[in-house]
SEGUKE-315182 format. One record per residue: x, y, z of N, C-alpha, C in turn; residue in three letters; residue number from 1; chain. Coordinates in steps of 0.2 Angstrom, whole numbers, plus 5000, padded with zeros to 4 digits. Layout:
<rs>
+------+------+------+------+------+------+------+------+------+--------+-----+--------+
!  n_X !  n_Y !  n_Z ! ca_X ! ca_Y ! ca_Z !  c_X !  c_Y !  c_Z ! residu ! num ! chaine !
+------+------+------+------+------+------+------+------+------+--------+-----+--------+
!    X !    Y !    Z !    X !    Y !    Z !    X !    Y !    Z !    Ala ! NUM !      A !
...
+------+------+------+------+------+------+------+------+------+--------+-----+--------+
</rs>
This chain:
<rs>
+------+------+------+------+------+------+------+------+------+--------+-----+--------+
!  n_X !  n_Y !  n_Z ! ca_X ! ca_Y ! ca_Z !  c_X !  c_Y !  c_Z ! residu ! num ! chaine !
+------+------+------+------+------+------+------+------+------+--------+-----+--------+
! 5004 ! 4994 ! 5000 ! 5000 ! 5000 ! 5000 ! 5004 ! 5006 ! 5000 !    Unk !   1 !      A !
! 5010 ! 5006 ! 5003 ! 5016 ! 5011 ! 5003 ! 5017 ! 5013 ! 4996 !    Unk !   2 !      A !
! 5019 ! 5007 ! 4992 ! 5022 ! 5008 ! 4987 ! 5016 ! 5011 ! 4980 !    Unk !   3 !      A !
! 5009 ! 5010 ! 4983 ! 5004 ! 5012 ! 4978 ! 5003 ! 5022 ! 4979 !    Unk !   4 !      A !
! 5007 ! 5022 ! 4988 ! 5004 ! 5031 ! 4989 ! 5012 ! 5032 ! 4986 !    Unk !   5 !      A !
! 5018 ! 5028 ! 4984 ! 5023 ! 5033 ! 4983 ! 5023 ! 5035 ! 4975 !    Unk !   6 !      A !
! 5020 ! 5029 ! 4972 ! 5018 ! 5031 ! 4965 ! 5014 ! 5036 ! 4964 !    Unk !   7 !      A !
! 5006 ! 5035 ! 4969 ! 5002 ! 5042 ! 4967 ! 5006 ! 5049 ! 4969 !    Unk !   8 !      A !
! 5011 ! 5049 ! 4974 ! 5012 ! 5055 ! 4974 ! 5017 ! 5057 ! 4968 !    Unk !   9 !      A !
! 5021 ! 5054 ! 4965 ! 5025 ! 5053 ! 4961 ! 5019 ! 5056 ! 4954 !    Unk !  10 !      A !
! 5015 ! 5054 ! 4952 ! 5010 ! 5057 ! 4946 ! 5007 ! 5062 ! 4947 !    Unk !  11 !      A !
! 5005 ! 5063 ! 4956 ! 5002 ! 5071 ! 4958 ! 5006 ! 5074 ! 4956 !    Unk !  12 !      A !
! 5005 ! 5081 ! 4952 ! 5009 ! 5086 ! 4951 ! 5005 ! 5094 ! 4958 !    Unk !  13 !      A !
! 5008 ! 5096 ! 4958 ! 5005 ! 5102 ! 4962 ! 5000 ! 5105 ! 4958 !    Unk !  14 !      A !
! 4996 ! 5107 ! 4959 ! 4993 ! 5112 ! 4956 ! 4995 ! 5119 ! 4952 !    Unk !  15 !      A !
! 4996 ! 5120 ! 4948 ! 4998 ! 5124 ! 4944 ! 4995 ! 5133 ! 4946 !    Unk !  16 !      A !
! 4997 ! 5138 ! 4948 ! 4998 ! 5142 ! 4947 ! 4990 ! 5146 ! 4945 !    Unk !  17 !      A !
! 4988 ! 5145 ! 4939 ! 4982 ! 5149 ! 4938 ! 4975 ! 5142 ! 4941 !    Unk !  18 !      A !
! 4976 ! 5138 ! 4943 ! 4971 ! 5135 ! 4946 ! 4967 ! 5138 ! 4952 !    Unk !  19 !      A !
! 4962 ! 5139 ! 4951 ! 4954 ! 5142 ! 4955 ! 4954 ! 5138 ! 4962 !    Unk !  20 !      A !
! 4957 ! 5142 ! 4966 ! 4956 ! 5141 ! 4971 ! 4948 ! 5142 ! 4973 !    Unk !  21 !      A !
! 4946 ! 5148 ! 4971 ! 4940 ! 5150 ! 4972 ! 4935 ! 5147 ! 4971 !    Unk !  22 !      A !
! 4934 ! 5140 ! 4966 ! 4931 ! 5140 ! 4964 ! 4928 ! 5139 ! 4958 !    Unk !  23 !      A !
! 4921 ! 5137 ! 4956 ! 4920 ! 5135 ! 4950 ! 4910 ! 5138 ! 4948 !    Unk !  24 !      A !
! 4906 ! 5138 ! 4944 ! 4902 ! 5136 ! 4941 ! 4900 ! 5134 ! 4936 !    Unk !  25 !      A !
! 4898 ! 5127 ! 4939 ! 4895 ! 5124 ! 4931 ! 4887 ! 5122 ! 4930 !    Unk !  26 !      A !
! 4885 ! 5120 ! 4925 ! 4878 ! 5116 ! 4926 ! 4878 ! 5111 ! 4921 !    Unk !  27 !      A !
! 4875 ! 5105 ! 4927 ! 4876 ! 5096 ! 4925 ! 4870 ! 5098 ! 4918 !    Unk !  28 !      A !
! 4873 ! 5092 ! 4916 ! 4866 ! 5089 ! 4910 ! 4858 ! 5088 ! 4913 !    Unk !  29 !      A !
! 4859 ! 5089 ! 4921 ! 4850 ! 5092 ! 4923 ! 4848 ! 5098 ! 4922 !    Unk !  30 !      A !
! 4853 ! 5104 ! 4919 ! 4851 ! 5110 ! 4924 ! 4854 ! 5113 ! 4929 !    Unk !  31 !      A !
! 4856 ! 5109 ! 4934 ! 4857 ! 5110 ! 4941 ! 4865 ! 5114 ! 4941 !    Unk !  32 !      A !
! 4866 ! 5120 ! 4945 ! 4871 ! 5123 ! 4945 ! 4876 ! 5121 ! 4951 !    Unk !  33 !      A !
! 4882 ! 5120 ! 4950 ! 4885 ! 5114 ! 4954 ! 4893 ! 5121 ! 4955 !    Unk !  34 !      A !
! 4894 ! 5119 ! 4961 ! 4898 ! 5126 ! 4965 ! 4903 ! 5122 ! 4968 !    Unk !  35 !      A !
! 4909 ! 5125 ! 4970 ! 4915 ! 5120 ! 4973 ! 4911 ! 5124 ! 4980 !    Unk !  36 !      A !
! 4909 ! 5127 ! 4983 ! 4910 ! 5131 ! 4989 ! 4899 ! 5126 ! 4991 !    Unk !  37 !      A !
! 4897 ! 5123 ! 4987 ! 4890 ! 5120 ! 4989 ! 4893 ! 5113 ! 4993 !    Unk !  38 !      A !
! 4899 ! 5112 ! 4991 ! 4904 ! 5105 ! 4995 ! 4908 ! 5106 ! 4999 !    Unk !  39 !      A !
! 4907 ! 5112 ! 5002 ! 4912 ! 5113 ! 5009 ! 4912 ! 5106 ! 5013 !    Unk !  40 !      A !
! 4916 ! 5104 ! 5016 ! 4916 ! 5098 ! 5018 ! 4917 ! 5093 ! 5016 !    Unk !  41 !      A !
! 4919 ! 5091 ! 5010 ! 4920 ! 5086 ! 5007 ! 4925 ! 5086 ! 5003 !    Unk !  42 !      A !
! 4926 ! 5080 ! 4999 ! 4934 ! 5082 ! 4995 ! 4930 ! 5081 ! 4988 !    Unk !  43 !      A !
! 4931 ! 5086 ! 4983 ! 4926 ! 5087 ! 4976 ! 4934 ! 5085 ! 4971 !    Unk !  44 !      A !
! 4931 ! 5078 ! 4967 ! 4935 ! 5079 ! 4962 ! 4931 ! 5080 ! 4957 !    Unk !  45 !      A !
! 4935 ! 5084 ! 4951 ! 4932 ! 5085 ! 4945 ! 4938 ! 5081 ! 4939 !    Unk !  46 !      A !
! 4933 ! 5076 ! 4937 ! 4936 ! 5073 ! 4931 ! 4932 ! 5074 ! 4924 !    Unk !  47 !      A !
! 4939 ! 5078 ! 4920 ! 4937 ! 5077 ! 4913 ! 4941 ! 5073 ! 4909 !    Unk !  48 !      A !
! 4935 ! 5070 ! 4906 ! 4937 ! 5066 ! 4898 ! 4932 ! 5065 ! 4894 !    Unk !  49 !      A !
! 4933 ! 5059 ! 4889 ! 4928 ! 5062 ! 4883 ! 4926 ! 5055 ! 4883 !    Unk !  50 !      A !
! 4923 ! 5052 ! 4877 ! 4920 ! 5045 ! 4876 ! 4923 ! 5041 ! 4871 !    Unk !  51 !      A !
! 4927 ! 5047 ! 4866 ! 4932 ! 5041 ! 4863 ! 4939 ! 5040 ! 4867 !    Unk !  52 !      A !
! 4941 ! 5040 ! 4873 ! 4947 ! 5040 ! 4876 ! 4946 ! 5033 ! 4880 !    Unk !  53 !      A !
! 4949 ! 5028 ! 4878 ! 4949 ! 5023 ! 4882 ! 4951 ! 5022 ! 4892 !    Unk !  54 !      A !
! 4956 ! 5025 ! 4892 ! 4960 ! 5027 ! 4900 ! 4953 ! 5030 ! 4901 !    Unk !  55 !      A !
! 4950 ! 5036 ! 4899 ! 4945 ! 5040 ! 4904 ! 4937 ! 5033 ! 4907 !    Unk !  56 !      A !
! 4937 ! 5031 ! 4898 ! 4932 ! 5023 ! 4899 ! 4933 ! 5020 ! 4906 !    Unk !  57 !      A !
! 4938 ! 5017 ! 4905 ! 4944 ! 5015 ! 4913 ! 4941 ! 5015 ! 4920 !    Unk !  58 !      A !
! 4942 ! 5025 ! 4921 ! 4945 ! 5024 ! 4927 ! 4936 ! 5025 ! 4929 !    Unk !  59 !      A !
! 4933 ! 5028 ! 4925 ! 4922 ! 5030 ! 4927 ! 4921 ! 5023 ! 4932 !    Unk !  60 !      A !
! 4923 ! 5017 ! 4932 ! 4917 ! 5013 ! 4936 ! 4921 ! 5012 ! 4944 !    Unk !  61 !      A !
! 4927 ! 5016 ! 4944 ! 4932 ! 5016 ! 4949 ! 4927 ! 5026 ! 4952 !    Unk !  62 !      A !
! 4926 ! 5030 ! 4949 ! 4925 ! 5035 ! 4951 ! 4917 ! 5034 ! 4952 !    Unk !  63 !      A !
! 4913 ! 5030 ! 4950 ! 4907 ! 5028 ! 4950 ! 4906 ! 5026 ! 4957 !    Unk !  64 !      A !
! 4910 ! 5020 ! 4959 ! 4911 ! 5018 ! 4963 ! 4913 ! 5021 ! 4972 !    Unk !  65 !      A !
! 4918 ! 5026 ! 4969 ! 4920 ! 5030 ! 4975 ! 4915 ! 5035 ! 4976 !    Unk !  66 !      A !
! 4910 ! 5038 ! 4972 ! 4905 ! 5043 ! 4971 ! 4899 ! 5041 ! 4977 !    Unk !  67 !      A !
! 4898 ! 5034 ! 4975 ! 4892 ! 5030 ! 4977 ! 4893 ! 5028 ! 4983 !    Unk !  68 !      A !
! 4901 ! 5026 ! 4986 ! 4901 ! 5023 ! 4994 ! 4905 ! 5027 ! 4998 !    Unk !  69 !      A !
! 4905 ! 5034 ! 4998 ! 4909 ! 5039 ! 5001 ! 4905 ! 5043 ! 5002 !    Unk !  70 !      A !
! 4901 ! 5046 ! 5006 ! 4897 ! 5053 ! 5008 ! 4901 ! 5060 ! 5008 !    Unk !  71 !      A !
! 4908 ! 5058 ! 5009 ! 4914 ! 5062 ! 5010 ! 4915 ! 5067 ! 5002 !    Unk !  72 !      A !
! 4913 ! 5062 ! 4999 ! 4917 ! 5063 ! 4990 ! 4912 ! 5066 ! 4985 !    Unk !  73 !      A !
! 4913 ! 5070 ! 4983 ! 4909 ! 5071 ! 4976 ! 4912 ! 5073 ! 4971 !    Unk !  74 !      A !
! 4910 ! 5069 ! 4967 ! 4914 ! 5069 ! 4959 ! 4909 ! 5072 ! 4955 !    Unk !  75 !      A !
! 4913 ! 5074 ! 4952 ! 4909 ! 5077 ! 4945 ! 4911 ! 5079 ! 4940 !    Unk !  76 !      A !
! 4909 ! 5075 ! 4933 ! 4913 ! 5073 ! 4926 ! 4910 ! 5079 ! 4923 !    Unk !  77 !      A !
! 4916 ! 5080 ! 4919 ! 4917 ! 5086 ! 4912 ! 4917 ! 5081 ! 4906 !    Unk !  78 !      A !
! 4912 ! 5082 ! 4902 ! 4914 ! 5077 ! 4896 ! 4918 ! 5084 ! 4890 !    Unk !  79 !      A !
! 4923 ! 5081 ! 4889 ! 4926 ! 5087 ! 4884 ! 4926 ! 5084 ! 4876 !    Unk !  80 !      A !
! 4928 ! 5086 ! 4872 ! 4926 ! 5087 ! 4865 ! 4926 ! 5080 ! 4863 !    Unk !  81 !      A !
! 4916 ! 5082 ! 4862 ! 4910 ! 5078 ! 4859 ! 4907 ! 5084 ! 4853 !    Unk !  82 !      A !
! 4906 ! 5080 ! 4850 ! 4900 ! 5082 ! 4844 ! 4894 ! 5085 ! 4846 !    Unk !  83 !      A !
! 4891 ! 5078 ! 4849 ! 4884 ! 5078 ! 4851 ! 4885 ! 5077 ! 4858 !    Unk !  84 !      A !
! 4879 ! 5082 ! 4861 ! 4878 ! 5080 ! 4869 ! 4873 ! 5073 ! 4869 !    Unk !  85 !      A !
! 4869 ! 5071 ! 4867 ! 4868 ! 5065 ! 4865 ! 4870 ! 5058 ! 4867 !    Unk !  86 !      A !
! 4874 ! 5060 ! 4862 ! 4880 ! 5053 ! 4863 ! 4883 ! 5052 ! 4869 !    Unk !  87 !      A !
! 4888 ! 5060 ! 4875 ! 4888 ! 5058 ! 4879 ! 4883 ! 5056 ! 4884 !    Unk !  88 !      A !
! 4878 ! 5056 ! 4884 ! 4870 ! 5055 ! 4888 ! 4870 ! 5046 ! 4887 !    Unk !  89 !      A !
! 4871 ! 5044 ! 4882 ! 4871 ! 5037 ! 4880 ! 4877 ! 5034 ! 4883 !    Unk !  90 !      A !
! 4883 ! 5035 ! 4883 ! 4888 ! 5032 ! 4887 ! 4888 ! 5035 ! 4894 !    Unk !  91 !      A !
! 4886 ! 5041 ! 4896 ! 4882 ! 5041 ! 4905 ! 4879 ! 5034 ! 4905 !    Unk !  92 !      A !
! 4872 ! 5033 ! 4902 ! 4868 ! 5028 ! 4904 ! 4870 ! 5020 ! 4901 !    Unk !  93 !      A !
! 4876 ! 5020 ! 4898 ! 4879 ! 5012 ! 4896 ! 4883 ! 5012 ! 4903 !    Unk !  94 !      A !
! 4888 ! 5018 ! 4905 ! 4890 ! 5015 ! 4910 ! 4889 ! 5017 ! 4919 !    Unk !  95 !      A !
! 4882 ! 5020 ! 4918 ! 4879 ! 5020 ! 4924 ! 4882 ! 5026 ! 4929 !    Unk !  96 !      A !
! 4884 ! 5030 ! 4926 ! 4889 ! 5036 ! 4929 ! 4882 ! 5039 ! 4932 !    Unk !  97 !      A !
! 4884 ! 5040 ! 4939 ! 4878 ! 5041 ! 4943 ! 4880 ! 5048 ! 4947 !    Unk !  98 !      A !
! 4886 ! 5051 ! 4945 ! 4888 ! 5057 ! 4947 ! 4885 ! 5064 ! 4942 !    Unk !  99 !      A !
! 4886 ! 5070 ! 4943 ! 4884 ! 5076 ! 4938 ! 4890 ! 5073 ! 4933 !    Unk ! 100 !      A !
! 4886 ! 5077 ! 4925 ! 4890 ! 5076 ! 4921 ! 4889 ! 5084 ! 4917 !    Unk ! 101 !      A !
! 4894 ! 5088 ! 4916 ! 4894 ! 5092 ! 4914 ! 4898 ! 5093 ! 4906 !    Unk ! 102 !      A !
! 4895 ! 5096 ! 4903 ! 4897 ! 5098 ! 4895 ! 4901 ! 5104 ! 4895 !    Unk ! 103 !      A !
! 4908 ! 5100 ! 4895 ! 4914 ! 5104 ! 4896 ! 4916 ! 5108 ! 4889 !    Unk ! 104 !      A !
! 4919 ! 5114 ! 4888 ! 4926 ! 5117 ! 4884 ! 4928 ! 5120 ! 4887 !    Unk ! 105 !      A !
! 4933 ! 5122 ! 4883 ! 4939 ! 5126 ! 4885 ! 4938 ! 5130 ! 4893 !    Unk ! 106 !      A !
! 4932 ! 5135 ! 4890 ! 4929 ! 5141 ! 4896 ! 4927 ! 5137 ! 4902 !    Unk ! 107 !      A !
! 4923 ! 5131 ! 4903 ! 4924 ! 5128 ! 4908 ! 4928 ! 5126 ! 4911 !    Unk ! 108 !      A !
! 4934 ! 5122 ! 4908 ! 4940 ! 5119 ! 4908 ! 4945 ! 5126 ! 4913 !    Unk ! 109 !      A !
! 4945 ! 5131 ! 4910 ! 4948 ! 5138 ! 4913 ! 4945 ! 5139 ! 4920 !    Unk ! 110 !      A !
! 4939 ! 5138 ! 4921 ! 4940 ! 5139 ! 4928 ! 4943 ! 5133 ! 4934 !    Unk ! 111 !      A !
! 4946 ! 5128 ! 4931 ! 4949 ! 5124 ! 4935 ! 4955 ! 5126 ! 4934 !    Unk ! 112 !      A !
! 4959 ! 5123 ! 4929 ! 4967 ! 5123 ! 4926 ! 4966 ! 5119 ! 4921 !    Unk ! 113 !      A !
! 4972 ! 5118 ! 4919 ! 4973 ! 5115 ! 4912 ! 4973 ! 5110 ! 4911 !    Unk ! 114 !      A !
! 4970 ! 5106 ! 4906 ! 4969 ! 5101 ! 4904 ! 4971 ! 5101 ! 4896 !    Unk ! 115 !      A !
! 4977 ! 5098 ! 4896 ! 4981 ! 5097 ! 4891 ! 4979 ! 5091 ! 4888 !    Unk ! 116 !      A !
! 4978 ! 5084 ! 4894 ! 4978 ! 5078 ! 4890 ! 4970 ! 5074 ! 4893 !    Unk ! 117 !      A !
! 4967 ! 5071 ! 4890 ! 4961 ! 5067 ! 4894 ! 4965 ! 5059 ! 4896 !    Unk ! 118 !      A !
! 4960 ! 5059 ! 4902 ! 4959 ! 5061 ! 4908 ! 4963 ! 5065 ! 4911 !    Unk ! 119 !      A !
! 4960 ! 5071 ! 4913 ! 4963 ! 5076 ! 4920 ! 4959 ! 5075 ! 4924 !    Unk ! 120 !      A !
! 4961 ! 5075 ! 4930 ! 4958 ! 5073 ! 4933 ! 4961 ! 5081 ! 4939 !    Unk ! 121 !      A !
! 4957 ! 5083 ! 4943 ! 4957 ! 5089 ! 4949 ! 4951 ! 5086 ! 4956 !    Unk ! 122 !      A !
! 4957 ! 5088 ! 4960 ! 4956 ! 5085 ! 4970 ! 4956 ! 5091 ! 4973 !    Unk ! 123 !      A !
! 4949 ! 5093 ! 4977 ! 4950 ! 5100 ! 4980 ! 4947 ! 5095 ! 4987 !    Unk ! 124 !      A !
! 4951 ! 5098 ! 4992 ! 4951 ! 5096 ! 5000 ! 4945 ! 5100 ! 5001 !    Unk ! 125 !      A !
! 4943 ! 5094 ! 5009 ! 4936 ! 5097 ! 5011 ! 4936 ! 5105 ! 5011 !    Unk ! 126 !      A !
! 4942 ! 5108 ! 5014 ! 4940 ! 5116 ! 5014 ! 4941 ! 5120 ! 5009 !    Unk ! 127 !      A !
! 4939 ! 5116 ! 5002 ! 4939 ! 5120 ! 4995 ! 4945 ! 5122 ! 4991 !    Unk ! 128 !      A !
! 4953 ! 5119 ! 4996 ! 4955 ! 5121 ! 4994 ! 4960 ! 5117 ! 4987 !    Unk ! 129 !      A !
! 4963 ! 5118 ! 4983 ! 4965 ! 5113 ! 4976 ! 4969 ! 5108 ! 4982 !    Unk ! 130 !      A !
! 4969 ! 5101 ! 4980 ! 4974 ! 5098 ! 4983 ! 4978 ! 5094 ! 4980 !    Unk ! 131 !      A !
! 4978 ! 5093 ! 4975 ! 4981 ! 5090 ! 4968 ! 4978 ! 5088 ! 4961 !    Unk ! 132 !      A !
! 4982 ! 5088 ! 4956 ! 4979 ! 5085 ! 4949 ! 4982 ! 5079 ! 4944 !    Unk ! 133 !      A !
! 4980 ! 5075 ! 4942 ! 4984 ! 5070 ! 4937 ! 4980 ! 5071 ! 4930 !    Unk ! 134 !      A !
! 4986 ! 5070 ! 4928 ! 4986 ! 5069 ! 4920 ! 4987 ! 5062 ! 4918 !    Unk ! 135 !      A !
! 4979 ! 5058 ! 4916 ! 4981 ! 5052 ! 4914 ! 4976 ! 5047 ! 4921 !    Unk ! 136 !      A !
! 4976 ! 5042 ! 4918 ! 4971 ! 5036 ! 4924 ! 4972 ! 5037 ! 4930 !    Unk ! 137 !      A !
! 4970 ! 5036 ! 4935 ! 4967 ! 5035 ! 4940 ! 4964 ! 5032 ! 4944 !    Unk ! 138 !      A !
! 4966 ! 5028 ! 4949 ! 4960 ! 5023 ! 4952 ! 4957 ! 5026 ! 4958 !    Unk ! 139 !      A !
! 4954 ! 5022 ! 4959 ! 4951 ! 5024 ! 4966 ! 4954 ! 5022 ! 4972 !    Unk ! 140 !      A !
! 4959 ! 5018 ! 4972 ! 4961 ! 5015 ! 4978 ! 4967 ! 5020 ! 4980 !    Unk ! 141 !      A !
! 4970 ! 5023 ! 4973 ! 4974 ! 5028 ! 4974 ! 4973 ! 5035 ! 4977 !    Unk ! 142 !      A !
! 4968 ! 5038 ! 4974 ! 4962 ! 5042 ! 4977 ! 4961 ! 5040 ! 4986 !    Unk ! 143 !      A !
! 4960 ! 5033 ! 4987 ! 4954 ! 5034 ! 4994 ! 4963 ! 5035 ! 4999 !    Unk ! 144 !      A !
! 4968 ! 5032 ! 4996 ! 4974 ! 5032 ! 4999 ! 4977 ! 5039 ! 5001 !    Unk ! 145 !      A !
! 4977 ! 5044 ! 4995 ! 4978 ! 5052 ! 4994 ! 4974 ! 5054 ! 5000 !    Unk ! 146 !      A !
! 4967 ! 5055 ! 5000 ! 4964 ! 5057 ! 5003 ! 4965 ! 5055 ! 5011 !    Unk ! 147 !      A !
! 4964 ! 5047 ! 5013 ! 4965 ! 5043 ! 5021 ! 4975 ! 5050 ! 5022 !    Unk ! 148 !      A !
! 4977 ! 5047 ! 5020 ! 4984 ! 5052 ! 5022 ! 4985 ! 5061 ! 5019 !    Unk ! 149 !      A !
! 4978 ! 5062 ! 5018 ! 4982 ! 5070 ! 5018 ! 4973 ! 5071 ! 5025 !    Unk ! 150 !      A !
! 4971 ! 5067 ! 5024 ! 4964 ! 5068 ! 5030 ! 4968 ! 5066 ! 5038 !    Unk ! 151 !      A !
! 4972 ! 5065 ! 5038 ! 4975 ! 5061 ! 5045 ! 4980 ! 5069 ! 5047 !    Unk ! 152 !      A !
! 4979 ! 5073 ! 5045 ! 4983 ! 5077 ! 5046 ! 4977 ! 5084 ! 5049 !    Unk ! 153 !      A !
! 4980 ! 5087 ! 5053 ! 4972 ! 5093 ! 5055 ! 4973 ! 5097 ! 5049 !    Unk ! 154 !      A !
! 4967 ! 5099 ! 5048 ! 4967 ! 5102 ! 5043 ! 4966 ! 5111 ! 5045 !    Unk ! 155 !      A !
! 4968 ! 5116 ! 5043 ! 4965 ! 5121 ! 5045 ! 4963 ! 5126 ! 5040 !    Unk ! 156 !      A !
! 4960 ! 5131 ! 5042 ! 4956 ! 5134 ! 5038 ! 4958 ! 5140 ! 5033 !    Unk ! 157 !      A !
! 4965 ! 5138 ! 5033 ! 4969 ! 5144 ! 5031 ! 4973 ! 5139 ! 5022 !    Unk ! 158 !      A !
! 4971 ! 5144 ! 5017 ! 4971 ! 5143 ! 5013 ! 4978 ! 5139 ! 5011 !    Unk ! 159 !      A !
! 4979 ! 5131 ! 5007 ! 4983 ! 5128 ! 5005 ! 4987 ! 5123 ! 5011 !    Unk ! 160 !      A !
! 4984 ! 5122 ! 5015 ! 4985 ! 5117 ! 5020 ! 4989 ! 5110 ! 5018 !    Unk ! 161 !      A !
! 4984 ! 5107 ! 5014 ! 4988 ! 5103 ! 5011 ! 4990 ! 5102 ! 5006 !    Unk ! 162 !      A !
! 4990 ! 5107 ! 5003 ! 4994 ! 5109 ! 4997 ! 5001 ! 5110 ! 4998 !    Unk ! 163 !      A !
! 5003 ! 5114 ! 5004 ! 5009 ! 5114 ! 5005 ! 5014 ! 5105 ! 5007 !    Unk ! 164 !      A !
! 5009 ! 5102 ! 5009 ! 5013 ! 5096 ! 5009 ! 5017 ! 5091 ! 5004 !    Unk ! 165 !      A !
! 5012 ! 5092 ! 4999 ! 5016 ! 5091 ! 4992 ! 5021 ! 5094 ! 4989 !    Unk ! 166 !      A !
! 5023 ! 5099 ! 4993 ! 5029 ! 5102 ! 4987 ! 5037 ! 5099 ! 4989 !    Unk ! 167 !      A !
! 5038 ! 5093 ! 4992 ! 5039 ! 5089 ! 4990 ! 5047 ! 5090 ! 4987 !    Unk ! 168 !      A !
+------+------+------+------+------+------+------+------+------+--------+-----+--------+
</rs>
């Protein structure tokens, strides 16, 4: 298990620079408008990818998964460059992604940070604030491991808490 947190931290890169601390608005494919600051308390990741990208295929039943058995966590998917929103509506319901799904570009994509390659994947700490990103797959065992060791630490209310611990 050691060996699984020194790889994840090994792939976590810091958060870059123009990354939104502040925050985000989006609105899921219900309508519903979805706020990093409506998850105070919780650890909110936002995972974008798209439908033709195999790795992002992958990691959805592993983010699915952590979504549905953690009260802690809320995920919330960006599908990025699709054609049709349709389409991804049908691979929502092929592979039963039961987190918000938002209809991501660029200008969405900017109020997080950059997203060069699919999957990116962005981890904000229960108190809103960025606590890391990966470029590239993800599992959730790495995830629940990230989280159990940067949570065992007090957290305080003072902006990059655990951010500061990654710099590494």
């Amino acid at each position: 298990m050691r060996h699984s947190l020194a790889i994840l931290f090994c792939l976590l890169s810091l958060l870059p620079l123009g990354a939104q601390a502040k925050g985000f608005i989006f609105t899921d494919s219900t309508g519903k408008k979805l706020t990093l600051s409506a998850y105070k308390g919780k650890w909110v990741l936002i995972n974008f990818w798209a439908t033709w990208c195999p790795p992002c295929l992958k990691e959805i039943p592993d983010l699915v998964s952590l979504y549905e058995s953690r009260k802690d966590v809320m995920v919330i998917g960006v599908a990025m460059d699709y054609r049709d929103p349709k389409t991804v509506l049908k691979f929502v319901d092929s592979l039963s992604i039961s987190y918000p799904i938002v209809f991501g570009d660029r200008k969405i994509a900017a109020q997080i940070g950059p997203v060069s390659m699919l999957p990116t994947t962005y981890l904000f700490n229960p108190a809103g604030q960025p606590a890391a990103y990966k470029v590239g797959l993800i599992s959730r065992e790495d995830l629940e491991e990230f989280m159990r060791e940067n949570s065992s630490n007090p957290q305080s209310n003072h902006s990059g808490g655990g951010v500061q611990q990654k710099q590494k």
